[in-house]
N, CA, C and O atoms as a CHARMM CRD file, in Angstrom:
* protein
*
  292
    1    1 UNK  N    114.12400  65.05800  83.21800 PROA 1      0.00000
    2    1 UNK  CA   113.46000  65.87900  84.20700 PROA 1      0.00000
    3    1 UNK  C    113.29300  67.28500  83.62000 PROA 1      0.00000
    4    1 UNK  O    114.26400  68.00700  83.39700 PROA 1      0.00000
    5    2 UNK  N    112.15500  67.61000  83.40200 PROA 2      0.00000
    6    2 UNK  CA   111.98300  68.92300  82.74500 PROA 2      0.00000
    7    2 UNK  C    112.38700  70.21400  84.35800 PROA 2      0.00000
    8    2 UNK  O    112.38600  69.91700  85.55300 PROA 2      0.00000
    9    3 UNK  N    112.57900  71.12100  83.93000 PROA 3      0.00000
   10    3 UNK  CA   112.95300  72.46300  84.65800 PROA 3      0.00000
   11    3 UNK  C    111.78700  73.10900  85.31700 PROA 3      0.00000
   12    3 UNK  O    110.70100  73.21000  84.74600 PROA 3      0.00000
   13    4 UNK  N    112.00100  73.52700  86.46800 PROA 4      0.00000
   14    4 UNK  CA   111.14400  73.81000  87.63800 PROA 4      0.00000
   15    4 UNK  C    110.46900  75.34800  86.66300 PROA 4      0.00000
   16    4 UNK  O    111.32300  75.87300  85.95000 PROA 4      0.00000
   17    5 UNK  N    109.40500  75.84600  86.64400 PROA 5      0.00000
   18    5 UNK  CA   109.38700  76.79100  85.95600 PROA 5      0.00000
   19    5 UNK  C    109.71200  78.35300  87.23700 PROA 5      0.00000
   20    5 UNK  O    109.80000  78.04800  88.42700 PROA 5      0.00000
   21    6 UNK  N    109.82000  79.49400  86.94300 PROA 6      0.00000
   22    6 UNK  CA   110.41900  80.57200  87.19400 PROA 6      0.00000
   23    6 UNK  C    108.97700  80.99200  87.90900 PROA 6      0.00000
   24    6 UNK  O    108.03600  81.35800  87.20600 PROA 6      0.00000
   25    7 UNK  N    108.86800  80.91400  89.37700 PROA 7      0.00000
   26    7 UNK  CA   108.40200  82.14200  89.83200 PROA 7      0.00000
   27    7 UNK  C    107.81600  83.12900  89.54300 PROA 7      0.00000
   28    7 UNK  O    108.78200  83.84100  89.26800 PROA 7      0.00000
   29    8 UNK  N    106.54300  84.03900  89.31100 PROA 8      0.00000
   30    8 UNK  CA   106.05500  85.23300  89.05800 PROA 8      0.00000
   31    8 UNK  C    106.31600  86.25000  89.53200 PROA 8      0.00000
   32    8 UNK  O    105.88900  86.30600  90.68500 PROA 8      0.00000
   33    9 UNK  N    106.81400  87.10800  89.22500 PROA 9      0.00000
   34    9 UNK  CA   107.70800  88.03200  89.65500 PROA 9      0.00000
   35    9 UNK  C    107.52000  89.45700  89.65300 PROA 9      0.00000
   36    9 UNK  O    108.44000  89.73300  88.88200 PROA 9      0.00000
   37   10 UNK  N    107.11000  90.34400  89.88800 PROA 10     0.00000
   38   10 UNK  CA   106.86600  92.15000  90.04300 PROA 10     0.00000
   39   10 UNK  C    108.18300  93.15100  90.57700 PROA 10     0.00000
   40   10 UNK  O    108.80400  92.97900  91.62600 PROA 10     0.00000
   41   11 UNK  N    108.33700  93.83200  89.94200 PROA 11     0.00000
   42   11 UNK  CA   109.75800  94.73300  90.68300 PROA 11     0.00000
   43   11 UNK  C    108.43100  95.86200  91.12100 PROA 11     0.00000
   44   11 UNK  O    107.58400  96.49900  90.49400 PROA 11     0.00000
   45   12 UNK  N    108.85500  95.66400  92.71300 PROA 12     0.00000
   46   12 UNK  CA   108.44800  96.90200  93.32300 PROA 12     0.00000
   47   12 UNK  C    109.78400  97.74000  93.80600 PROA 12     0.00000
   48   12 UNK  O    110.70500  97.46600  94.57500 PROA 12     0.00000
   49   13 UNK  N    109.42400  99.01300  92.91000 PROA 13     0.00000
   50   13 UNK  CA   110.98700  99.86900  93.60600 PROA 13     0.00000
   51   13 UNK  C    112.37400  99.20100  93.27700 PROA 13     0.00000
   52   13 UNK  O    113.36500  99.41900  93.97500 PROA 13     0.00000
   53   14 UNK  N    112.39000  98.43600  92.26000 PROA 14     0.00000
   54   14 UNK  CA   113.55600  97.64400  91.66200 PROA 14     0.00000
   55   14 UNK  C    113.65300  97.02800  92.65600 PROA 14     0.00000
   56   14 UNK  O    114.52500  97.53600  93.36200 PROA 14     0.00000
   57   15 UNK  N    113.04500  95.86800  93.26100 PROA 15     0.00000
   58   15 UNK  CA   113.44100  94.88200  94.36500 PROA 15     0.00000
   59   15 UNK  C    112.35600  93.85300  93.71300 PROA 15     0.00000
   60   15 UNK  O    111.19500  94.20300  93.49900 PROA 15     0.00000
   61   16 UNK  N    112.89000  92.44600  93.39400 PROA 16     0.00000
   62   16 UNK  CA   111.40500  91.67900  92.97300 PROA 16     0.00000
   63   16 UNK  C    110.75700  90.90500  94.09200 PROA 16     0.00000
   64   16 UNK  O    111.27500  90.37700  95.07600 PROA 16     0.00000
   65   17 UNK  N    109.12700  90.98200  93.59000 PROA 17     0.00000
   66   17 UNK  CA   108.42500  90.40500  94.73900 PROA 17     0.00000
   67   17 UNK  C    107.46000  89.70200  93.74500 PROA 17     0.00000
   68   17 UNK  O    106.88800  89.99600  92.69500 PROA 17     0.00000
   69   18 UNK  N    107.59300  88.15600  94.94600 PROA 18     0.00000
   70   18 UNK  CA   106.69600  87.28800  94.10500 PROA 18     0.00000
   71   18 UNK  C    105.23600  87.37700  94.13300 PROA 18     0.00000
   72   18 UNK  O    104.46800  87.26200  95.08800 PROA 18     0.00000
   73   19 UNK  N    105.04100  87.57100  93.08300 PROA 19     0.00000
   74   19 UNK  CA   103.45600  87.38700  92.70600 PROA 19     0.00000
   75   19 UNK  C    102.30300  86.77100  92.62900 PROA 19     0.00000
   76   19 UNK  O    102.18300  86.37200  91.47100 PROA 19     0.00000
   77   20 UNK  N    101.37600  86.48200  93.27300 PROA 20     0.00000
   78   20 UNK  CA   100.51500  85.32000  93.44800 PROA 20     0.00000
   79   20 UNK  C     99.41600  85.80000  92.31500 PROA 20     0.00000
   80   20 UNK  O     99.27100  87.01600  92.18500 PROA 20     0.00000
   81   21 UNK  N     98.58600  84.86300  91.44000 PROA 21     0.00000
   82   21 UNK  CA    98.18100  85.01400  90.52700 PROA 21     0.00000
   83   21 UNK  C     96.55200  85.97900  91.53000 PROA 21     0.00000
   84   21 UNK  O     96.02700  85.61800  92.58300 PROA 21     0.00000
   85   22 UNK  N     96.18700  87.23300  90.63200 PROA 22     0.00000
   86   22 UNK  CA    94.95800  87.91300  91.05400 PROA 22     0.00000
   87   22 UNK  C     95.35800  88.75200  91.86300 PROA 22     0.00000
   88   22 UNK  O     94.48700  89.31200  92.52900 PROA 22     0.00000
   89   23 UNK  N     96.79500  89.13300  92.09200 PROA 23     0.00000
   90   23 UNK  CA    97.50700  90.22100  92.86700 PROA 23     0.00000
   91   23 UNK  C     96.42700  91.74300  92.70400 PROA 23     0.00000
   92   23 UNK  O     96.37700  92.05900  91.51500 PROA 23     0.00000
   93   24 UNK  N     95.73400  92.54200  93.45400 PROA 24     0.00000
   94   24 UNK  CA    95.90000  93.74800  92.61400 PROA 24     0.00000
   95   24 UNK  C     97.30600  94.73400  93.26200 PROA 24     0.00000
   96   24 UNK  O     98.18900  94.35200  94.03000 PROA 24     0.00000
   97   25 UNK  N     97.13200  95.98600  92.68500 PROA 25     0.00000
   98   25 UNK  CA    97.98800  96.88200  93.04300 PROA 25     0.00000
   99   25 UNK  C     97.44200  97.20500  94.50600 PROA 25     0.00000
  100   25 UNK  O     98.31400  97.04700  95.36100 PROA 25     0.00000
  101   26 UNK  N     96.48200  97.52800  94.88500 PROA 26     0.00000
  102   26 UNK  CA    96.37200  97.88300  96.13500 PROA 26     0.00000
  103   26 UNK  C     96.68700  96.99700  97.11300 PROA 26     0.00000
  104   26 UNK  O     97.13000  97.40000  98.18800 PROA 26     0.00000
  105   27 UNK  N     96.46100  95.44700  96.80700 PROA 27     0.00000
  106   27 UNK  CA    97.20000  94.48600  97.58700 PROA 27     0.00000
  107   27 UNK  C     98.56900  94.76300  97.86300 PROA 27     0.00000
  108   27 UNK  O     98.96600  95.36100  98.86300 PROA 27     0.00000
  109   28 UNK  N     99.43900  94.20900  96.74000 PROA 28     0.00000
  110   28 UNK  CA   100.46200  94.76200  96.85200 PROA 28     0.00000
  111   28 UNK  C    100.71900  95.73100  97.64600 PROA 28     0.00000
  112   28 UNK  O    101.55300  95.36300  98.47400 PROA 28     0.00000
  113   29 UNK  N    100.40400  96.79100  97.79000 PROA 29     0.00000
  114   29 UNK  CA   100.72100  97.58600  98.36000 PROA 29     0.00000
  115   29 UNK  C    100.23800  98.03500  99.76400 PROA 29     0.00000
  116   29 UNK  O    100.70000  98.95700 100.43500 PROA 29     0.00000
  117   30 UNK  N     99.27100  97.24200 100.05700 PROA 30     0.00000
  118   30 UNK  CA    98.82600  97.18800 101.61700 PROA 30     0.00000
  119   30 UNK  C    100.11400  96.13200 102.41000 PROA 30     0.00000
  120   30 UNK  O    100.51400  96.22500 103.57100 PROA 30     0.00000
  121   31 UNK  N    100.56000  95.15100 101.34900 PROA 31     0.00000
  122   31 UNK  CA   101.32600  94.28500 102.09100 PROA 31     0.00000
  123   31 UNK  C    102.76400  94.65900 101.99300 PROA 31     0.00000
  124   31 UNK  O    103.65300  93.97300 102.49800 PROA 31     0.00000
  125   32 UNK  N    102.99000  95.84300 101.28400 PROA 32     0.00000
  126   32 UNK  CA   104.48000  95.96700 101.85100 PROA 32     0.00000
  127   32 UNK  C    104.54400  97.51500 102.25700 PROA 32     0.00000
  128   32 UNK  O    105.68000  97.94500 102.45700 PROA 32     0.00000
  129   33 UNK  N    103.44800  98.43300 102.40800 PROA 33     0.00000
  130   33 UNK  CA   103.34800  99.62500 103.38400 PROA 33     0.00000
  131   33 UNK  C    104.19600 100.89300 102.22900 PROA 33     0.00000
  132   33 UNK  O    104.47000 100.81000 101.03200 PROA 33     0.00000
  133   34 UNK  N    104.34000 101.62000 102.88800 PROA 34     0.00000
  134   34 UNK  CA   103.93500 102.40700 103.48000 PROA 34     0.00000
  135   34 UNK  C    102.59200 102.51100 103.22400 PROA 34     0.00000
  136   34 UNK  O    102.03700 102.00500 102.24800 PROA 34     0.00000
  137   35 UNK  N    101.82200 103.44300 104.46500 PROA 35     0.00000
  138   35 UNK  CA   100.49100 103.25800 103.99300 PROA 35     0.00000
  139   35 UNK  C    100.31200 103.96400 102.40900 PROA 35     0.00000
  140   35 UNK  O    101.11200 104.75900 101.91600 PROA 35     0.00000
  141   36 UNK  N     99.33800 103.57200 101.90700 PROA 36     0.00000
  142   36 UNK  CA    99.19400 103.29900 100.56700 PROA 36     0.00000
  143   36 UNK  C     98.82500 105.54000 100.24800 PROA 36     0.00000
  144   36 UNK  O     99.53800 106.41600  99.76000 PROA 36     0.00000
  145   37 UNK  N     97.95000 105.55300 100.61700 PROA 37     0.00000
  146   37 UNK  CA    97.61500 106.91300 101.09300 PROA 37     0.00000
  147   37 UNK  C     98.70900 107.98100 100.98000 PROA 37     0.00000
  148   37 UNK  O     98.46900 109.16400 100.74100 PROA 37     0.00000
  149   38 UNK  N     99.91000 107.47500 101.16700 PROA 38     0.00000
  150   38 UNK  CA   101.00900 108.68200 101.45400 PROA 38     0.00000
  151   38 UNK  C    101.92300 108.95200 100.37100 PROA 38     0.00000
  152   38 UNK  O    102.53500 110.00800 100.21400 PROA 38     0.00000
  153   39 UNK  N    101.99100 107.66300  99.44200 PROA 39     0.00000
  154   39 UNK  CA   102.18500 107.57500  98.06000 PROA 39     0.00000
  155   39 UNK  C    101.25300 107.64700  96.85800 PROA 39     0.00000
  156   39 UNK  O    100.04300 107.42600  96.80900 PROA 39     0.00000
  157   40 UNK  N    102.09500 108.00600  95.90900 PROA 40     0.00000
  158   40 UNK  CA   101.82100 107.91400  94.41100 PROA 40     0.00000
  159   40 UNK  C    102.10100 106.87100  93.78700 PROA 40     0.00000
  160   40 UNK  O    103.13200 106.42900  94.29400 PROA 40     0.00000
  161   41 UNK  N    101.57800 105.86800  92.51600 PROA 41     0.00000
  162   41 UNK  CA   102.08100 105.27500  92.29800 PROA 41     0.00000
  163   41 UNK  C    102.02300 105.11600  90.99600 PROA 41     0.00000
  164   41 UNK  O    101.21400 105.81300  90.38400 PROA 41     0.00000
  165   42 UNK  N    102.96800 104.04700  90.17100 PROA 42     0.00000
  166   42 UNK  CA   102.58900 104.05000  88.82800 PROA 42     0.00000
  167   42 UNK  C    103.36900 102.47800  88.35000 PROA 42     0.00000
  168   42 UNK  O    104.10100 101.78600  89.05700 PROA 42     0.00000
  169   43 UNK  N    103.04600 102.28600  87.30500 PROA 43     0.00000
  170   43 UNK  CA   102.70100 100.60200  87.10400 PROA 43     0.00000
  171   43 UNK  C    103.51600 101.09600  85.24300 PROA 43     0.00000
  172   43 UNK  O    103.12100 101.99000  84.49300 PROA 43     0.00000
  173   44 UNK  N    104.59500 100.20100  85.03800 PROA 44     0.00000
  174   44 UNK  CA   105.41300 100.19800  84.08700 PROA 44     0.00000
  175   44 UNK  C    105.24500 102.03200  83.35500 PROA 44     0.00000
  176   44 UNK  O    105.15700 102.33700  82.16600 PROA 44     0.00000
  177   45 UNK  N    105.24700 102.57900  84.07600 PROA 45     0.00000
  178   45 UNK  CA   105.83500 104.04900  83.58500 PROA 45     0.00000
  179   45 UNK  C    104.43400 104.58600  83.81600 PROA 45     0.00000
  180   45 UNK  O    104.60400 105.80300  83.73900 PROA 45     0.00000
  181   46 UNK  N    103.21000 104.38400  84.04400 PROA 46     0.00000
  182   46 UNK  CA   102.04100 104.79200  83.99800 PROA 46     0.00000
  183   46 UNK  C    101.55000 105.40300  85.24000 PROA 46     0.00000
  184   46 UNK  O    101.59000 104.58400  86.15800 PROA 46     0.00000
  185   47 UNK  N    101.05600 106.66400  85.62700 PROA 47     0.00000
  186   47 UNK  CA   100.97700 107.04200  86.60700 PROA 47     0.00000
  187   47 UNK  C     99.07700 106.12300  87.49200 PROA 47     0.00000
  188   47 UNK  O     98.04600 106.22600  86.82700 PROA 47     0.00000
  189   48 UNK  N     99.05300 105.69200  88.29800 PROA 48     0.00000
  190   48 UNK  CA    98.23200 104.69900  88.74300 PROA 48     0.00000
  191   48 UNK  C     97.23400 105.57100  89.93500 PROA 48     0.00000
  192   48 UNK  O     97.67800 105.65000  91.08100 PROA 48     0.00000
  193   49 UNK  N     95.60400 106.34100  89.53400 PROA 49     0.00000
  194   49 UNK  CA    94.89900 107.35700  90.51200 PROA 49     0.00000
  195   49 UNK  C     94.86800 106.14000  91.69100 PROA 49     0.00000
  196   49 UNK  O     94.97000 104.96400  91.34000 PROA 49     0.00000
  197   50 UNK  N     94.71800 106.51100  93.12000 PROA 50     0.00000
  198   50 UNK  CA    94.48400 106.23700  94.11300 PROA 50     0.00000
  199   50 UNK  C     93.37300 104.82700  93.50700 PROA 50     0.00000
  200   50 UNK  O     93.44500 103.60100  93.59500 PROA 50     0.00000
  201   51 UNK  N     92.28200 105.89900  92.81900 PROA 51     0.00000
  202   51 UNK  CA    91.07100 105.28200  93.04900 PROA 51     0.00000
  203   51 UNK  C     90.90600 103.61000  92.28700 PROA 51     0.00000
  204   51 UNK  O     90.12600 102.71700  92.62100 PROA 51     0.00000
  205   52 UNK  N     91.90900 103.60400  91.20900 PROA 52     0.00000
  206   52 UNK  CA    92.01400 102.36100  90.25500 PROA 52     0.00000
  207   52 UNK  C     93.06500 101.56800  90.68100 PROA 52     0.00000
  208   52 UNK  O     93.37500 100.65000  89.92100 PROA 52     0.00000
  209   53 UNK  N     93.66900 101.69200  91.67300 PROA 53     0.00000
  210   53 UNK  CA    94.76300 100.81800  92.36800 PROA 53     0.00000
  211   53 UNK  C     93.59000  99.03700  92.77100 PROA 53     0.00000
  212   53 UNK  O     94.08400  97.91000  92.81100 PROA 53     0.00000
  213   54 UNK  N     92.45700  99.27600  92.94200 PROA 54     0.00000
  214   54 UNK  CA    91.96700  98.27700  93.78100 PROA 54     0.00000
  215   54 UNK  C     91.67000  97.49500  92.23500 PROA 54     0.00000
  216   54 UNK  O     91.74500  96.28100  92.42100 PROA 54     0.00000
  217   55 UNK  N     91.40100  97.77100  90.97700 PROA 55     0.00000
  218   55 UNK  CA    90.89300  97.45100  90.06100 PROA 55     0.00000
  219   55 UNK  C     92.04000  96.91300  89.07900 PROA 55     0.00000
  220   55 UNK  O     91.57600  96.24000  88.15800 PROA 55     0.00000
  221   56 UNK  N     92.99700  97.01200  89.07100 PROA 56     0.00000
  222   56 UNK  CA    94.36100  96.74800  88.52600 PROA 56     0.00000
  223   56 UNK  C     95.01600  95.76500  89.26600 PROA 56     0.00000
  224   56 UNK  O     95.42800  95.81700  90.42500 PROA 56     0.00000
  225   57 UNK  N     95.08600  94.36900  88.00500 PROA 57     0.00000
  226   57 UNK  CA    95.76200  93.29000  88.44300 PROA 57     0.00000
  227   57 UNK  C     97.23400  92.90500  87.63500 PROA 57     0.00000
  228   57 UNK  O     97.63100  92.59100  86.51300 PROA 57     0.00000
  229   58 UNK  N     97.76300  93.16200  89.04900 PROA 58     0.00000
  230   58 UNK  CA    99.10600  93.12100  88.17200 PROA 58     0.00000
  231   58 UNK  C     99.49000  91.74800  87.40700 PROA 58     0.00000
  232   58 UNK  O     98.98900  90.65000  87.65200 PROA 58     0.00000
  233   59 UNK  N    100.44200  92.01400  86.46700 PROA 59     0.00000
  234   59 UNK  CA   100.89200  90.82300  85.60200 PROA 59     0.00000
  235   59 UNK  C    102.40000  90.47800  86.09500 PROA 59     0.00000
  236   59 UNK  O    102.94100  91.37200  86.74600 PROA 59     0.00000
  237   60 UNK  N    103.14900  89.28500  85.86300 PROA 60     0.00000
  238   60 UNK  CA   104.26200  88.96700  85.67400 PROA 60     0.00000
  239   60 UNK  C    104.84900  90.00300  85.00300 PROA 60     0.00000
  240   60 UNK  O    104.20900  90.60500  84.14100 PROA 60     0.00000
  241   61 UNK  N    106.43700  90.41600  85.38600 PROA 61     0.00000
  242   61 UNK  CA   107.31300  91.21800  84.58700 PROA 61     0.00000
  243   61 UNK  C    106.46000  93.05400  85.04500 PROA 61     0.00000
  244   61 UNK  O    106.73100  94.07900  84.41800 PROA 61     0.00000
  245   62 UNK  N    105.86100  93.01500  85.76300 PROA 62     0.00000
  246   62 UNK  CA   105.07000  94.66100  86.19500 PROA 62     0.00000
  247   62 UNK  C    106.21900  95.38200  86.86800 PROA 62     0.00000
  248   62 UNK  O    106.93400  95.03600  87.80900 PROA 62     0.00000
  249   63 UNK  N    106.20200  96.42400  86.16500 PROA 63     0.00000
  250   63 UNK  CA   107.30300  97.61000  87.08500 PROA 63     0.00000
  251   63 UNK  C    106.89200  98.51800  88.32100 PROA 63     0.00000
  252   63 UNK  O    107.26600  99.67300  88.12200 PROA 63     0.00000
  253   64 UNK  N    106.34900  98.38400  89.33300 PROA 64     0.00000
  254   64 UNK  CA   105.60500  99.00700  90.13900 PROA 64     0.00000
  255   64 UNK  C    106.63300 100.18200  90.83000 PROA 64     0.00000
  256   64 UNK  O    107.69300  99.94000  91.40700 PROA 64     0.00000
  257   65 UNK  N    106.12300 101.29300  90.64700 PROA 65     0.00000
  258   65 UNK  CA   107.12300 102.38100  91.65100 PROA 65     0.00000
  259   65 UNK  C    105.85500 103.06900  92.42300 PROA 65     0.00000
  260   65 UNK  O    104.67900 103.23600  92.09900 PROA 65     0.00000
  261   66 UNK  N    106.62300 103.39800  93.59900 PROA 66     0.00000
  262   66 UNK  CA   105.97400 103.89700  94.88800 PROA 66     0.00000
  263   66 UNK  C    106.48200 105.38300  94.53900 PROA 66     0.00000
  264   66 UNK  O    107.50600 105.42900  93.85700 PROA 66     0.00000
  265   67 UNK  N    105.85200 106.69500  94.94700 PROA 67     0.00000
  266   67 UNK  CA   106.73600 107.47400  95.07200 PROA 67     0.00000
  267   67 UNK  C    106.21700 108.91500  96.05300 PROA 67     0.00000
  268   67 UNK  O    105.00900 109.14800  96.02500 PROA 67     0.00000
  269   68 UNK  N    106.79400 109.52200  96.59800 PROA 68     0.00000
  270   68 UNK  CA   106.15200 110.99600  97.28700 PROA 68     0.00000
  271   68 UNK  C    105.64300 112.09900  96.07000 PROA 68     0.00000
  272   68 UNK  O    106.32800 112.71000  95.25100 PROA 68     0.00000
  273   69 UNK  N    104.28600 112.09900  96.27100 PROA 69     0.00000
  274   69 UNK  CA   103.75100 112.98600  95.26000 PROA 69     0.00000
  275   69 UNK  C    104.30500 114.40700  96.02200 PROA 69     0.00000
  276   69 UNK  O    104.41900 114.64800  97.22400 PROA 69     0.00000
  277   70 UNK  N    104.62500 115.31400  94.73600 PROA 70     0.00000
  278   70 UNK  CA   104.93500 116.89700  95.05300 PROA 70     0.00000
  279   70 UNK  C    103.52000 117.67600  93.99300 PROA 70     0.00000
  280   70 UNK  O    103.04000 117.47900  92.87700 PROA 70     0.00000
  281   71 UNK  N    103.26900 118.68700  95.23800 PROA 71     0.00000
  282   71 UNK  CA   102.21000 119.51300  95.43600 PROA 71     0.00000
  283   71 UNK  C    102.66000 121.08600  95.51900 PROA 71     0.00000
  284   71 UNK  O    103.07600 121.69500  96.50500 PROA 71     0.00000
  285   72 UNK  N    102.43500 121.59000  94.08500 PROA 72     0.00000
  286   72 UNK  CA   103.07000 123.47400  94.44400 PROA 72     0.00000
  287   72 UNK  C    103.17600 123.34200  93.08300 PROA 72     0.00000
  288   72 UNK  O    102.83700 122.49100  92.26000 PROA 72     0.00000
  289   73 UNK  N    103.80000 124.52600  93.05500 PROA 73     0.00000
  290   73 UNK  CA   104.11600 125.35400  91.57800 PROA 73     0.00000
  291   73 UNK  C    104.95900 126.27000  91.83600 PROA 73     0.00000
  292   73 UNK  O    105.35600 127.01400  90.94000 PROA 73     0.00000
């Protein structure tokens, strides 16, 4: 009996979430909130504009962080 293979997997915020193949980032992130709008985000260390979130499909093993953008100097 060969071995069930492993799940696709994304750490959002170091928590993993399974991945359905054609995920984008903005998916992702409509489906686990906050609204998308109120965060920053960035994809294995890469900071991710608002505008290319819908165009970016995440892969297996993706590091996704959410975060509160700071505004000032």
């Amino acid at each position: 009996m060969s071995p069930l293979p492993e799940a696709a997997l994304v750490l959002l915020d170091g928590e993993p979430r399974p991945l359905v193949p054609g995920t984008t980032l903005a998916a992702l992130l409509e489906a686990e909130g906050p609204p998308a709008t109120a965060i920053a985000t960035a994809v294995n260390g890469r900071f991710v504009p608002r505008t290319a979130r819908a165009g970016l499909l995440l892969q297996p093993g993706d590091v996704v962080l959410r975060f509160q953008a700071i505004v000032g100097g």
